[in-house]
TORLUMNU-413928 format. One line per 10 residues: number of its first residue (from 1); their letters; for each residue x, y, z of N, C-alpha, C. Coordinates in nm, 4 decimals, padded with zeros to 6 digits. Layout:
// residues N
NUM) A) X:Y:Z:X:Y:Z:X:Y:Z; ...
//
This chain:
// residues 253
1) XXXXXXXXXX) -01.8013:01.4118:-01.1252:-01.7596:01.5349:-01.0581:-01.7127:01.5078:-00.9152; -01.7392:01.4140:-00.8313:-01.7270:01.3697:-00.7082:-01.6037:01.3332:-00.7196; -01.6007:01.2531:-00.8226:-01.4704:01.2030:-00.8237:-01.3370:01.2660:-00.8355; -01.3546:01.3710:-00.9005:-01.2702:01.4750:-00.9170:-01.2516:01.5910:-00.8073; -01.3341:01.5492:-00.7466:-01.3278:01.6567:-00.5903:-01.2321:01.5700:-00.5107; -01.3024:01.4626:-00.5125:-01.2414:01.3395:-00.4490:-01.0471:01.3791:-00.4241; -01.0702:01.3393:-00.5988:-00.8834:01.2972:-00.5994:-00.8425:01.4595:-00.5874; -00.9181:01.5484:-00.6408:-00.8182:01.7152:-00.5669:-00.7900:01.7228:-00.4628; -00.8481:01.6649:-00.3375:-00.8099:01.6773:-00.1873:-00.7255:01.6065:-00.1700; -00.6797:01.4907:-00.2068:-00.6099:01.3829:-00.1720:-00.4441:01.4436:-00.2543
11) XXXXXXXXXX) -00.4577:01.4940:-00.3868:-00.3550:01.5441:-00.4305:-00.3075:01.7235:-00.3739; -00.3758:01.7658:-00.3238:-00.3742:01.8719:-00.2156:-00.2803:01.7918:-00.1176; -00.3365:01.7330:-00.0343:-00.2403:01.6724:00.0790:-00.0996:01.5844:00.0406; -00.1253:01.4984:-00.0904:00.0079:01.4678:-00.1469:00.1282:01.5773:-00.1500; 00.0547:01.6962:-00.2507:00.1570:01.8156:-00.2492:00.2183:01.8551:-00.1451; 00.1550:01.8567:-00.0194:00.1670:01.9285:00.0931:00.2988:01.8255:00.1514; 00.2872:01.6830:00.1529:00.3533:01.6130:00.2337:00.4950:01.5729:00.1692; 00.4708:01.5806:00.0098:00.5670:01.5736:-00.0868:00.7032:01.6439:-00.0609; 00.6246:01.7972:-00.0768:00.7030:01.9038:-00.0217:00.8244:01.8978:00.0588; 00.7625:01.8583:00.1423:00.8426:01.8251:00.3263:00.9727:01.7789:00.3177
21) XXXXXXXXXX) 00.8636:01.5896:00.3155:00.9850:01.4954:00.3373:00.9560:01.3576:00.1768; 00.8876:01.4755:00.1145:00.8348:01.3196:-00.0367:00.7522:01.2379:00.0263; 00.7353:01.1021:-00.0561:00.6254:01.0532:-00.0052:00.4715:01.0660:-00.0628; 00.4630:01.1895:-00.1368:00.2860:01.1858:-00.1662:00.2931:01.1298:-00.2234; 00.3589:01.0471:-00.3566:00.2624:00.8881:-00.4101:00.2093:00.7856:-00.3176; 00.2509:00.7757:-00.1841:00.2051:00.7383:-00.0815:00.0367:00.7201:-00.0721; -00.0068:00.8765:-00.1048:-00.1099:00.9573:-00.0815:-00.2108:00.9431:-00.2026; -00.1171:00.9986:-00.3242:-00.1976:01.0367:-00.4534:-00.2522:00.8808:-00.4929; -00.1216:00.7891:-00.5550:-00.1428:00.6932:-00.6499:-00.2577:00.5994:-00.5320; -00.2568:00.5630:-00.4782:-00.3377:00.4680:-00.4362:-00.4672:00.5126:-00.4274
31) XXXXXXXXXX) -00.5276:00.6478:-00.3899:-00.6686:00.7380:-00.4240:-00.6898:00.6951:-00.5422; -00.5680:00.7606:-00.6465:-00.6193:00.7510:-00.7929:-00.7018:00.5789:-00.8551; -00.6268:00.5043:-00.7737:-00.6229:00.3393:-00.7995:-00.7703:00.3282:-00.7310; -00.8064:00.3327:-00.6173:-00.9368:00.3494:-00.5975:-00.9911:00.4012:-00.6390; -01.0180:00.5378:-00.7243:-01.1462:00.6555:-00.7410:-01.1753:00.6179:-00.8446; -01.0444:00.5065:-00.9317:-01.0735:00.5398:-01.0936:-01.0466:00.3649:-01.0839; -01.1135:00.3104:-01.0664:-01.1197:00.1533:-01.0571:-01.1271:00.1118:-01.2079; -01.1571:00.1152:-01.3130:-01.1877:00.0985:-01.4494:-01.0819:00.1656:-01.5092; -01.0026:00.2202:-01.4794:-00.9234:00.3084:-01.5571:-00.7635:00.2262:-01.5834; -00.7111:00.1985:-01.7365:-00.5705:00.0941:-01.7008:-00.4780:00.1805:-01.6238
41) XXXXXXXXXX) -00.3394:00.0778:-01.5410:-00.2433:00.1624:-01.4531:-00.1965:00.2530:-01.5371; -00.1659:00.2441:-01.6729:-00.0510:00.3402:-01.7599:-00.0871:00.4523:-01.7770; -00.2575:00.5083:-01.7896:-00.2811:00.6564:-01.7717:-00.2865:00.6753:-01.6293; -00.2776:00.5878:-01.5268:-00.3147:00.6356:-01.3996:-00.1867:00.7060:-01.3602; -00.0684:00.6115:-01.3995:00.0751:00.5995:-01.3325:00.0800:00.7445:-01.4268; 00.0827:00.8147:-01.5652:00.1364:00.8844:-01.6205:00.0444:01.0446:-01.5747; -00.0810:01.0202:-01.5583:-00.1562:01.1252:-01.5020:-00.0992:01.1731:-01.3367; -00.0624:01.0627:-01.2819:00.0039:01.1043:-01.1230:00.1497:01.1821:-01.1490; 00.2145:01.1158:-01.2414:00.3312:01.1921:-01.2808:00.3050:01.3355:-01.3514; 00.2374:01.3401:-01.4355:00.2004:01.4792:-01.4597:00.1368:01.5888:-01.2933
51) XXXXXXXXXX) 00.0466:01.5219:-01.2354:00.0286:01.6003:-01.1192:00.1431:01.6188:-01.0402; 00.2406:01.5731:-00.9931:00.3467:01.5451:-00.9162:00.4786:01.6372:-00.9573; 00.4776:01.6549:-01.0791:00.5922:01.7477:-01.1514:00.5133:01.8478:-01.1322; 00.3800:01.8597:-01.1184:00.3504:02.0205:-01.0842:00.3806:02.0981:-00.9934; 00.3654:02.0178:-00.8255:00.4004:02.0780:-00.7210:00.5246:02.0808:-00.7009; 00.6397:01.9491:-00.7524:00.7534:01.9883:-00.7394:00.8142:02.0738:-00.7742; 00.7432:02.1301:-00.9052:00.8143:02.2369:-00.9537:00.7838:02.3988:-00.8693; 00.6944:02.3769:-00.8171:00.6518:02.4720:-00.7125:00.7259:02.4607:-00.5540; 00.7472:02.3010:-00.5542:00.8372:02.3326:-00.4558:01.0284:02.3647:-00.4804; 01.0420:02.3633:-00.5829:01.2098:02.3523:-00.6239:01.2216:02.5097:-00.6299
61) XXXXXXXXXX) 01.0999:02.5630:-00.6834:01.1224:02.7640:-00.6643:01.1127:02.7790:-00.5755; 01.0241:02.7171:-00.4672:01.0085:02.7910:-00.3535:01.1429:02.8119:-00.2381; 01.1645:02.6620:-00.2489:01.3117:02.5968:-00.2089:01.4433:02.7106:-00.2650; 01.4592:02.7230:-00.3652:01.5741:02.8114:-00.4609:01.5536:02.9235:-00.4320; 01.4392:02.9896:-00.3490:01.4602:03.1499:-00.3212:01.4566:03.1634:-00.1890; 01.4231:03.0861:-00.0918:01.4369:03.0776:00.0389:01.5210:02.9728:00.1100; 01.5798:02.9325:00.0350:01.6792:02.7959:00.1333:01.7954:02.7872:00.0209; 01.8943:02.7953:00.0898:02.0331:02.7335:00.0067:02.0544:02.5685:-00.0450; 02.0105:02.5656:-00.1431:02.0691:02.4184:-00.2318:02.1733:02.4128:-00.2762; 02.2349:02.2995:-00.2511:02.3423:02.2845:-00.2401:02.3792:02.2434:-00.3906
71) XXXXXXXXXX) 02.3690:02.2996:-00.4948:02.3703:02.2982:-00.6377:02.5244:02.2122:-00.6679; 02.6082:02.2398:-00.5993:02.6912:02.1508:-00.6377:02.7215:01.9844:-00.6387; 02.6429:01.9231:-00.5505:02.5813:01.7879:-00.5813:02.5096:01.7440:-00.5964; 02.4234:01.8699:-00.5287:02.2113:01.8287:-00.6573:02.2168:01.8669:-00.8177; 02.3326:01.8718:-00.8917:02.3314:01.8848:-01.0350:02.3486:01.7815:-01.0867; 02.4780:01.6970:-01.0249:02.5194:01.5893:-01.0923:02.3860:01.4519:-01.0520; 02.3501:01.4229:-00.9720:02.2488:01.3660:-00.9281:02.1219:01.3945:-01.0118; 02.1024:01.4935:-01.0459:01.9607:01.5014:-01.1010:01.9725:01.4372:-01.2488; 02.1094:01.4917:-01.3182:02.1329:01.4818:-01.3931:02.1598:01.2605:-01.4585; 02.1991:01.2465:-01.3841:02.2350:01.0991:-01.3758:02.0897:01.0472:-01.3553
81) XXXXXXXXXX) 02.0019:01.1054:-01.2400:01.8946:01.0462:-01.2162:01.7644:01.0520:-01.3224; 01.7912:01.1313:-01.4068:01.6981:01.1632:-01.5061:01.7324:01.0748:-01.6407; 01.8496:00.9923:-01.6482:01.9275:00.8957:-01.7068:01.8607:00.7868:-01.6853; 01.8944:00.7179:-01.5706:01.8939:00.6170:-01.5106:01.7252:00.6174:-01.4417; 01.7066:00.6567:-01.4629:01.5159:00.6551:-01.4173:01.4481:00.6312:-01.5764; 01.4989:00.6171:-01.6923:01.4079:00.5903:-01.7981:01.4878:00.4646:-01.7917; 01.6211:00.4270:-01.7281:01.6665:00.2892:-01.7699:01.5939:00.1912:-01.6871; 01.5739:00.2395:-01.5631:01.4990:00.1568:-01.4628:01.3357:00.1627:-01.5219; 01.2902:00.2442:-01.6145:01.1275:00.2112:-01.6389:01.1670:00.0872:-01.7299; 01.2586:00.1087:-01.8288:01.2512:-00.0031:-01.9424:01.2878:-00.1430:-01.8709
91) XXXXXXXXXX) 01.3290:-00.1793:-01.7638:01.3757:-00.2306:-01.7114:01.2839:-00.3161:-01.6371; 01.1801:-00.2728:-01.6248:01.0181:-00.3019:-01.5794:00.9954:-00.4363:-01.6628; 00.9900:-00.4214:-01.7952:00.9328:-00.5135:-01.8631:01.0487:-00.6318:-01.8825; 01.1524:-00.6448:-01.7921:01.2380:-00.7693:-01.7944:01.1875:-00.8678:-01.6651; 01.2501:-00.7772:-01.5313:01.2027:-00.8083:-01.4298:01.0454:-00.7394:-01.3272; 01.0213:-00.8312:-01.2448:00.8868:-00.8181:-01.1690:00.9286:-00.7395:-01.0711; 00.9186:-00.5708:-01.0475:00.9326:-00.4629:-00.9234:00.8561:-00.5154:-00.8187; 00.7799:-00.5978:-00.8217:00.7738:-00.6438:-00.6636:00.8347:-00.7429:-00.6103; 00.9287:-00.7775:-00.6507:01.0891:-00.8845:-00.6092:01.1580:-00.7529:-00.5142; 01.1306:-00.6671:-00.5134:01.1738:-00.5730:-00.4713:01.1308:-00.5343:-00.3348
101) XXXXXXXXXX) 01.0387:-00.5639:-00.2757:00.9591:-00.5365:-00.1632:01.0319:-00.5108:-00.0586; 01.0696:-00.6999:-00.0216:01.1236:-00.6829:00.0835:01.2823:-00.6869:00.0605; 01.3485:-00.6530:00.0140:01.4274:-00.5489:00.0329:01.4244:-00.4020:00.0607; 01.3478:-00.3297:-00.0370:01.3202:-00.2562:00.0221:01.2844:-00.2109:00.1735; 01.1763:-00.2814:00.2259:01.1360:-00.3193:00.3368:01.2622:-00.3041:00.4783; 01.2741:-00.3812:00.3855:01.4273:-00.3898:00.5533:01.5587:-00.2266:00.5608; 01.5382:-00.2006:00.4227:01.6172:-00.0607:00.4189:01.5418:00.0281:00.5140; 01.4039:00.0168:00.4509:01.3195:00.1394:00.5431:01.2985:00.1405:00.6396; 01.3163:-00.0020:00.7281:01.3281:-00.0159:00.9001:01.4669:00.0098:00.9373; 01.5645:-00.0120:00.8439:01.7278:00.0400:00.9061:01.7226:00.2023:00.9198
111) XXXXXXXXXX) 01.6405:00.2458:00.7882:01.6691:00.3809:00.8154:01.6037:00.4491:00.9408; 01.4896:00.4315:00.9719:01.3822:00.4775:01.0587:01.4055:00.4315:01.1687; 01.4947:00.3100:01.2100:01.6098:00.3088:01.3164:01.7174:00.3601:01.3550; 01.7739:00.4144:01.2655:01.8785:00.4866:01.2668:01.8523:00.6178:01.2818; 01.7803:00.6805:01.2144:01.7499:00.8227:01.2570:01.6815:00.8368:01.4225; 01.5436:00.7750:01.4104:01.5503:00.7753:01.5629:01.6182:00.7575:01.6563; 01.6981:00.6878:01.6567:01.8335:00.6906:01.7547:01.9139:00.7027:01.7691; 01.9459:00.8072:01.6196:02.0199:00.9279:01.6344:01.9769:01.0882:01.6460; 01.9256:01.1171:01.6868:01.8477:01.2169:01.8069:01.9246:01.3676:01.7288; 02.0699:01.4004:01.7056:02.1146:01.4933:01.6260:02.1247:01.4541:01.4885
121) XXXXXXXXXX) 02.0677:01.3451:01.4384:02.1010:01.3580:01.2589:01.9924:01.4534:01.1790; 02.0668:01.4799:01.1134:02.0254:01.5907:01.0103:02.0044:01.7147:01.0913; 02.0076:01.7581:01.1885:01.9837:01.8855:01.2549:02.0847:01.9906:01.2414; 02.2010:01.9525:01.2121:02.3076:02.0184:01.2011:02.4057:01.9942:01.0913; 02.4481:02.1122:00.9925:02.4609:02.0928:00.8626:02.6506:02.0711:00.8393; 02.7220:01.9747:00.8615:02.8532:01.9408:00.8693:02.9353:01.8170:00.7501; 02.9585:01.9296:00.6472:02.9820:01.8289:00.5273:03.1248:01.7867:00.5352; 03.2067:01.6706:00.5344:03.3717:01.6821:00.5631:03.4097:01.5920:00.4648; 03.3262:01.5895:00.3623:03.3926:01.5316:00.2025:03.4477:01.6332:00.1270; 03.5368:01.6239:00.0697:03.6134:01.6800:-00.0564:03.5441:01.6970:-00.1576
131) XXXXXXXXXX) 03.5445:01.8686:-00.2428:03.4584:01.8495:-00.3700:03.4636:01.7812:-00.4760; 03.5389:01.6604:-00.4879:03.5843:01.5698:-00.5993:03.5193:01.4351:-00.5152; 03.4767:01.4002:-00.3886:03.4085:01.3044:-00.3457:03.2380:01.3687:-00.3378; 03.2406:01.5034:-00.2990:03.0548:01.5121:-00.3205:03.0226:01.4426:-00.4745; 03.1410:01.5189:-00.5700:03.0898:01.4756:-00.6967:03.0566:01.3134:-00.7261; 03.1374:01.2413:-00.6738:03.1552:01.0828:-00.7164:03.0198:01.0382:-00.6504; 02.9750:01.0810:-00.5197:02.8668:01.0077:-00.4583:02.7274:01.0648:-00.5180; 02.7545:01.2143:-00.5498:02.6124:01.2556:-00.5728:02.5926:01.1618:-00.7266; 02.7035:01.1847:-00.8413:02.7085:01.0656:-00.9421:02.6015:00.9323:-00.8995; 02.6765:00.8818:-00.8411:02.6560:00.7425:-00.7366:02.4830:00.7309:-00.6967
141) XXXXXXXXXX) 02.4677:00.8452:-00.5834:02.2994:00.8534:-00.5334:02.2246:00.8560:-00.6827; 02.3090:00.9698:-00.7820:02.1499:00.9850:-00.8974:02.1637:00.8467:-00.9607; 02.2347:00.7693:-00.9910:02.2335:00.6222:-01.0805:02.1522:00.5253:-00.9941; 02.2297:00.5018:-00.9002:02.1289:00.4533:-00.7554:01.9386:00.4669:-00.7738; 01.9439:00.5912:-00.7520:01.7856:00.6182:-00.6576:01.7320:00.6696:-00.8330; 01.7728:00.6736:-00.9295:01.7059:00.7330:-01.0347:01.6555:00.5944:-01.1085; 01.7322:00.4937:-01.1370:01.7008:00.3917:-01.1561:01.5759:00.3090:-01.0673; 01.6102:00.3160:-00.9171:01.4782:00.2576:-00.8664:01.3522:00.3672:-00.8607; 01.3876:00.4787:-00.8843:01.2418:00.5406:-00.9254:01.1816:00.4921:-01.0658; 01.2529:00.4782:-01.1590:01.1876:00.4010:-01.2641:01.1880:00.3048:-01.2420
151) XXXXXXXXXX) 01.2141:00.2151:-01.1644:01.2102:00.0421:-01.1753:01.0765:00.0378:-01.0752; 01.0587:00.1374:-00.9545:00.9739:00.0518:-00.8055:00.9103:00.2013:-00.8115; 00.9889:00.2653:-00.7047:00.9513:00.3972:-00.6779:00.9270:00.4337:-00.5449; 00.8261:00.3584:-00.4851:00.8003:00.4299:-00.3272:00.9251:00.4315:-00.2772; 00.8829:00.5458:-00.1565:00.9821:00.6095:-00.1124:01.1395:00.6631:-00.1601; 01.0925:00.6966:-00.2795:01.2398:00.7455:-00.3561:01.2436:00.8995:-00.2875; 01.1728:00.9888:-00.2419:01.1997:01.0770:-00.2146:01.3131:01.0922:-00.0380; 01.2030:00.9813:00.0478:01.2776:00.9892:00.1599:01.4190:00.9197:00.1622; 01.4257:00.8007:00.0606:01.5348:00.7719:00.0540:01.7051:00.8651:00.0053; 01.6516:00.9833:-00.1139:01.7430:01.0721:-00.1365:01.7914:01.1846:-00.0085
161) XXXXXXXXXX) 01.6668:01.1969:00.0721:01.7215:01.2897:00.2046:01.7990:01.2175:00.3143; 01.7413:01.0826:00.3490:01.8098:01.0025:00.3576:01.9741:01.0109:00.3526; 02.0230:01.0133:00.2088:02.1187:00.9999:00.1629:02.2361:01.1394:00.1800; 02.1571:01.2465:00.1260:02.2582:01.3395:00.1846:02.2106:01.3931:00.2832; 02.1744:01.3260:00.4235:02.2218:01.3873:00.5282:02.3254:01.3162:00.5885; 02.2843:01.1452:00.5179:02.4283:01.0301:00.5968:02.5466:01.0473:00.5504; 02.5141:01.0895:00.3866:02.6234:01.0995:00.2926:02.7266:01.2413:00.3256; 02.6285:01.3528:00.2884:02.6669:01.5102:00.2423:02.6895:01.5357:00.4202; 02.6283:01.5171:00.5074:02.6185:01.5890:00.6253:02.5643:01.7060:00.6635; 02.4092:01.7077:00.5324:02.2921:01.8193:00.5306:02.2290:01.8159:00.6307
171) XXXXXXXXXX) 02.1729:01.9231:00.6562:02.0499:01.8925:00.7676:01.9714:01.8721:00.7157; 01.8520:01.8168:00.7804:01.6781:01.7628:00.7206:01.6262:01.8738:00.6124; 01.6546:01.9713:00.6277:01.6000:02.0903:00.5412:01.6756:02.1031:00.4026; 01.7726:02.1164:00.4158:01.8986:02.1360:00.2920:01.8697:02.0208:00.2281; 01.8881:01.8754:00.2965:01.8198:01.7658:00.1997:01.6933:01.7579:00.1554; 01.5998:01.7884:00.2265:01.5065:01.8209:00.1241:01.4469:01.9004:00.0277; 01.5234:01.9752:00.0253:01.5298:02.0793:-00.0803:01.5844:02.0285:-00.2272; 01.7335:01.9670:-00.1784:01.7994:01.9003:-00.2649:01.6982:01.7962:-00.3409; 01.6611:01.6950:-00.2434:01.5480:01.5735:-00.2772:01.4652:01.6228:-00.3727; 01.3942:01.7530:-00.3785:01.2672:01.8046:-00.4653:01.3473:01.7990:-00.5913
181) XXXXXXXXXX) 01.4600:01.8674:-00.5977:01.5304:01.9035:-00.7292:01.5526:01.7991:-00.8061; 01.6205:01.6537:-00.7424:01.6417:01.5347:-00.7991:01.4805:01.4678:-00.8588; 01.4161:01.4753:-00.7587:01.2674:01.4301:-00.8124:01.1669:01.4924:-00.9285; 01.2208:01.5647:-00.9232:01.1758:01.6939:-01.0411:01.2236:01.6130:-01.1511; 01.3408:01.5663:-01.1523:01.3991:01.5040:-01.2609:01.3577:01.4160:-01.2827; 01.3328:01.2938:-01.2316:01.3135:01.1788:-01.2472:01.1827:01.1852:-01.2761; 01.0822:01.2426:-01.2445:00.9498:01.2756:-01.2668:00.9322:01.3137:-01.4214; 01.0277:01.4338:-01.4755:01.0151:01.4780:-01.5946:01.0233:01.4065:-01.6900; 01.1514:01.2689:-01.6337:01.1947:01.1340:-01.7189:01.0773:01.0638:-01.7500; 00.9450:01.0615:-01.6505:00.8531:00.9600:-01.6910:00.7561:00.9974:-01.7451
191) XXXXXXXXXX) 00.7498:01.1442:-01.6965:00.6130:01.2124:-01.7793:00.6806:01.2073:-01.9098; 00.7578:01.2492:-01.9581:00.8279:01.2041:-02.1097:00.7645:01.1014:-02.1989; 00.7900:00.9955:-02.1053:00.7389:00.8672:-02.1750:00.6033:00.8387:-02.1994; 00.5214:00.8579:-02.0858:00.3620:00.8618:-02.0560:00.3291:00.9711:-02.1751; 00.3496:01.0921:-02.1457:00.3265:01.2107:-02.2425:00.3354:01.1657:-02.4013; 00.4025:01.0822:-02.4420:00.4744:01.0701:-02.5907:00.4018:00.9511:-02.6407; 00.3272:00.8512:-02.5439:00.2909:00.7402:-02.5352:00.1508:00.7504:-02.4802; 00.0575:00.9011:-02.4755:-00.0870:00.9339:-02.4622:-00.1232:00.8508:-02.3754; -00.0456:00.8702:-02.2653:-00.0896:00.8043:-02.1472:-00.1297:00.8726:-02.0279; -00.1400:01.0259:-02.0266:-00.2147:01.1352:-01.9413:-00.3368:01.1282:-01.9605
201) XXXXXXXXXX) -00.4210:01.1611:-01.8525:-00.5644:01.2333:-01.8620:-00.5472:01.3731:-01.8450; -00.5240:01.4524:-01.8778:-00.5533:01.5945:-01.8566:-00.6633:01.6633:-01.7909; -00.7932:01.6022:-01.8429:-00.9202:01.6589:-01.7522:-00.8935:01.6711:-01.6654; -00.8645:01.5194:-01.5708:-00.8312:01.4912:-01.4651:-00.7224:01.5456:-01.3879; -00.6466:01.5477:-01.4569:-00.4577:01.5643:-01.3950:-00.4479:01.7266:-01.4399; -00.5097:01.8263:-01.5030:-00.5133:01.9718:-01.4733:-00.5716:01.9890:-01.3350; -00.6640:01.9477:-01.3088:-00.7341:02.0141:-01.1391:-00.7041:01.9655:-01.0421; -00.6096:01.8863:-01.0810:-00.5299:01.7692:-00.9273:-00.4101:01.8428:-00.9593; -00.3233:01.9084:-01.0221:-00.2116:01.9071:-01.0565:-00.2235:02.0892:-00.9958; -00.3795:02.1750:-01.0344:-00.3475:02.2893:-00.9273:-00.3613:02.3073:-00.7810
211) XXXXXXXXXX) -00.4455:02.2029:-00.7466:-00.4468:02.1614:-00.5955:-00.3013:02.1028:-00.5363; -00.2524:02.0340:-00.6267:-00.0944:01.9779:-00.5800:00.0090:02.0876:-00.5392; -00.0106:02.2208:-00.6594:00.0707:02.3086:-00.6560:00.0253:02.3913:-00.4946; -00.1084:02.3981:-00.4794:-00.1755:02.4630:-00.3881:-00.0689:02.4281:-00.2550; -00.0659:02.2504:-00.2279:-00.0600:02.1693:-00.1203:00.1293:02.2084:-00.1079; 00.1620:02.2076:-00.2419:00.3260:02.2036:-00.2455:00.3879:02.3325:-00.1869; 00.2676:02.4198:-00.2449:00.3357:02.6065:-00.1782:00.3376:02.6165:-00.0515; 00.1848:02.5207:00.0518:00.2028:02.5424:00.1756:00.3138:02.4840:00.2754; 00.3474:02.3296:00.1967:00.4406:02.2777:00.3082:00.5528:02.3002:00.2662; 00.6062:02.3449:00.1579:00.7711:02.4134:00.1637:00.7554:02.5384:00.2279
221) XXXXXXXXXX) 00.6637:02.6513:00.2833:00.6449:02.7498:00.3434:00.6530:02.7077:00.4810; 00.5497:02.5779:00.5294:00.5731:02.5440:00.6590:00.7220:02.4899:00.6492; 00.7811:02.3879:00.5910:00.9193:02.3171:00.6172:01.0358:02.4218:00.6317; 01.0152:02.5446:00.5430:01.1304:02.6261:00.6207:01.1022:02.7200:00.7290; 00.9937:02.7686:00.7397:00.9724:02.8311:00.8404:01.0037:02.7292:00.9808; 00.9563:02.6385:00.9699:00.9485:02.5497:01.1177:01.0814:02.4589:01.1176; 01.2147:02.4701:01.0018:01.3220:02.4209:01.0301:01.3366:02.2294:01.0454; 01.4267:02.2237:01.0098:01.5264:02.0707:01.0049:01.4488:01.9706:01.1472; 01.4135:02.0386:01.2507:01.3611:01.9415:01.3447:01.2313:01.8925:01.2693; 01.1274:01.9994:01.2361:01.0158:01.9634:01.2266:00.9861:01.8770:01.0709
231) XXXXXXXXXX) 01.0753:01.8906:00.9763:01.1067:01.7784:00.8547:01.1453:01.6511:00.9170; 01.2043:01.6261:01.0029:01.2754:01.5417:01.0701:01.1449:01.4428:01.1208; 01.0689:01.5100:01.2088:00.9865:01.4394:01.2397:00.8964:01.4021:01.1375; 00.8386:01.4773:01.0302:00.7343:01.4469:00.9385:00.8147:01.3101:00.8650; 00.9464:01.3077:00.8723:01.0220:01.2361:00.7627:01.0094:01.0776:00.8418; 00.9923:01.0657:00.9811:00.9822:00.9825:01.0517:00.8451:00.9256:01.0653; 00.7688:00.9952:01.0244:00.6363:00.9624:00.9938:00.5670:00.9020:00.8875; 00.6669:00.9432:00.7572:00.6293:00.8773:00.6107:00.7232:00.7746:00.5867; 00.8188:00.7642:00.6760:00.8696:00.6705:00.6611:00.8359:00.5111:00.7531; 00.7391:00.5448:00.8376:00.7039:00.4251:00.9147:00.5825:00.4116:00.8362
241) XXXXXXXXXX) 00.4977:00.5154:00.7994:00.4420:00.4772:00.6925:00.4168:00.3939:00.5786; 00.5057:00.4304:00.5092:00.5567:00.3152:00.4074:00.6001:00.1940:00.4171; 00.6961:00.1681:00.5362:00.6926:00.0080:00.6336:00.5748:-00.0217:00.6396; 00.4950:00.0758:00.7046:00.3299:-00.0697:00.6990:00.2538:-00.0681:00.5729; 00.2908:-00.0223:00.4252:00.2305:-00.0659:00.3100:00.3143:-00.1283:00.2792; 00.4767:-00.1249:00.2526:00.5007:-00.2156:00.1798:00.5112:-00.3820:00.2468; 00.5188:-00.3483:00.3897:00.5038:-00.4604:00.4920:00.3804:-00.5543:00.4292; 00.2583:-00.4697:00.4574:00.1048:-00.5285:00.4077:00.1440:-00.5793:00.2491; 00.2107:-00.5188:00.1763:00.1726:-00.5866:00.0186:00.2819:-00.6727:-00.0001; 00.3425:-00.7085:00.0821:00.4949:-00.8116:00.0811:00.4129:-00.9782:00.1297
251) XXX) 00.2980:-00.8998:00.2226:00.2648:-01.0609:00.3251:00.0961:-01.0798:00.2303; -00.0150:-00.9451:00.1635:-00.0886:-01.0119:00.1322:-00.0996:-01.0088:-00.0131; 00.0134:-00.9680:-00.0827:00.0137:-00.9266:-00.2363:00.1139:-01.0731:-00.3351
//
């Protein structure tokens, strides 16, 4: 029972941070990896995915009735990414996802350099692509980032906001709105597999999965109320974040 109190708080605050700027596997999967030490990764990984599609889906309504998504290149993207995220799981059992690190690694210090010292990015919403180029790139981002969510995964969320604010010329808010919608997808791609392949706990992943929704309602409520600056900063936060785990599991893993 502890244990299950345990991982509800921790998937409470996942939801919450998910919301924002993504990032709660950050939060969730590594609790779960500790609380449930005996337990194999494949119900762990498929039980986090079941919790995780809960709040997103709480945050993609919340997002769709209070913030404008930009549906015309978060369709094709989700759509591709929900493709290419079961090609990148199968893809697992060829190559080793932690060849991946440090690359990764060095993306997530370019980005978290770049935004910081660009002081107006994402604050102001200025798209000057053609609707026949949103289409080709949003194409592009979902094959991209849908594939390394099934192949690796961390930071797939900050990396899609990331993308259309450098790409689209969204602000921090509009992309993350967008971001939930794409992740929704790619999420649904894996619970698929886990689900079909009795790799959920349910006990478990029902009472983490209403605390998630709990955590997901509050910070898409805070992220639009408090606007594109204050995503901005949270986004700068999970993203230096993730530099010092994947930093740490590059040098002692």
């Amino acid at each position: 029972m502890i244990e299950i109190f345990t991982l509800c708080g921790f998937s409470l605050l996942a939801g919450f941070i998910d919301a924002v700027v993504g990032g709660g596997g950050l939060i969730q999967l590594p609790a779960m990896l500790i609380v449930l030490p005996h337990t194999a990764i494949a119900p762990i990984l498929g039980t986090s995915k079941f919790v995780s599609i809960s709040g997103t889906t709480i945050a993609v309504h919340q997002y769709a009735q209070q913030q404008k998504i930009e549906w015309g290149t978060t369709i094709p993207a989700m759509v591709t990414a929900f493709i290419f995220s079961f090609l990148g799981a199968r893809t697992t059992n060829l190559l080793n996802p932690n060849l991946m690190r440090p690359v990764i690694l060095v993306l997530l210090i370019s980005v978290a350099i770049y935004t910081f010292n660009k002081k107006d990015f994402g604050l102001l919403q200025t798209s000057k692509l053609s609707r026949s180029q949103q289409w080709l790139y949003s194409v592009a981002i979902g094959c991209v980032v849908g594939f390394y969510d099934g192949f690796f995964g961390p930071g797939t969320g900050s990396f899609l906001i990331f993308a259309f604010v450098g790409i689209f010329g969204y602000s921090f808010l509009t992309s993350s709105a967008s971001a939930k919608v794409i992740n929704f997808s790619t999420n649904l791609a894996a619970l698929l597999y886990f689900a079909f392949t009795n790799n959920v706990i349910y006990q478990i992943g029902i009472p983490m999965a209403i605390c998630n929704i709990l955590g997901a309602f509050c910070g898409t409520k805070l992220a639009i109320s408090k606007g594109s600056q204050f995503v901005r900063k949270l986004f700068l936060v999970i993203v230096s974040l993730l530099i010092l785990k994947l930093g740490y599991d590059t040098i002692y893993q």
